[in-house]
N, C-alpha and C positions, 0 to 999 in steps of 0.2 A: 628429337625427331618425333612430329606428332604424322598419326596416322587419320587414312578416313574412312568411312564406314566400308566403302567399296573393297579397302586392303583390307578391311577388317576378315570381313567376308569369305576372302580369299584365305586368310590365316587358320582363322577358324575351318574353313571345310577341309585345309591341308591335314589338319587334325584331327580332325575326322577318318579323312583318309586315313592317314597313317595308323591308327586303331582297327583296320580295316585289312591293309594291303604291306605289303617289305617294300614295295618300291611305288611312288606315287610319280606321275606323268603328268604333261599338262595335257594331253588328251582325257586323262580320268579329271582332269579339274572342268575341262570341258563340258564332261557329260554328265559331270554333278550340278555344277553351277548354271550349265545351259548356255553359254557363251560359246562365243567361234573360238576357233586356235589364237588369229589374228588379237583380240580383244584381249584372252587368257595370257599371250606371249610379252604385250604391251605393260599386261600388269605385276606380271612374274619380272621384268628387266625394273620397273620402280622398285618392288619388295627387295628383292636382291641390292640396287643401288642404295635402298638405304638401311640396310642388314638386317634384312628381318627374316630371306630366304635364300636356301643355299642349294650348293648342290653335294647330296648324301654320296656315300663311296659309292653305292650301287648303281650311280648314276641319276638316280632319282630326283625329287623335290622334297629335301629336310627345310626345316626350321632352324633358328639360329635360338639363341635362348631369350633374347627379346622378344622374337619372331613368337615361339613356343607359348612366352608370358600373356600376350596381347592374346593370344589362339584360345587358350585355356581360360582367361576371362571372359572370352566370350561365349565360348562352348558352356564357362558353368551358369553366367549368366542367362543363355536360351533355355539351357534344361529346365532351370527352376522358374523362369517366366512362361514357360511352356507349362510345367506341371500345376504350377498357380492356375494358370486360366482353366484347363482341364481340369483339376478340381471344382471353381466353380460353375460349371457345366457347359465350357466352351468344346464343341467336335475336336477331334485331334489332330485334322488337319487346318483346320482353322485359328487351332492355339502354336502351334508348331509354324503356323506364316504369322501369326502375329509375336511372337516370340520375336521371330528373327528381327522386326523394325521396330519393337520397343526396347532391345536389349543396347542399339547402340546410343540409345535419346535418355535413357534414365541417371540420375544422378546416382552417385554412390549409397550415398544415405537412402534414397528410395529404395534400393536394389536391396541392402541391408535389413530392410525391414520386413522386405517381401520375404526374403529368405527366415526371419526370424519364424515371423508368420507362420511362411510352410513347414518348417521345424517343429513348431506348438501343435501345429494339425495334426504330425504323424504321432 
């Protein structure tokens, strides 16, 4: 089951969320991501169809553990392409939008080195 950056997206901010909130909505994915219901509801019925999101006891929006795997790759991936460029002197909001479209185009081995990298720094 390959995913695209769009689902990615949505994976990631679910986890986000949920670091955040007990019970995540697709009206909170709404207002994070900036999409209508209509668009969020379209995307939420793919994720689901192809098990990546579920629905939590509390009624909510959980992840499944693949769903979780892809979320967390990508959340550690933004942080640390995020904290890269902010260290070399990009604004934070600047480094935090460019984060998010370099983290789903880079190869593994690139991403490994960045990360070495910011490792040696601290």
């Amino acid at each position: 089951m390959s995913i695209h950056e769009s689902g990615e997206n949505y994976l990631e901010q679910i986890y986000v969320l949920s670091r955040q909130k007990d019970k995540i909505r697709a009206v909170d994915l709404c207002a994070a991501l900036g999409f209508s219901r209509p668009t969020v509801s379209v995307m939420l019925r793919e994720l689901r169809a192809d098990g990546f999101v579920t629905t939590a006891d509390n009624g909510g929006l959980a992840l499944t553990e693949s769903g979780e795997e892809i979320a967390k790759r990508m959340y550690e991936r933004h942080c640390i392409i995020a904290e890269t460029l902010m260290a070399l002197g990009v604004s934070h909001d600047v480094a935090l939008e460019d984060a998010c479209k370099i983290e789903h185009d880079i190869s593994e081995e690139t991403f490994s080195r960045i990360r070495e990298y910011l490792e040696k720094q601290k």
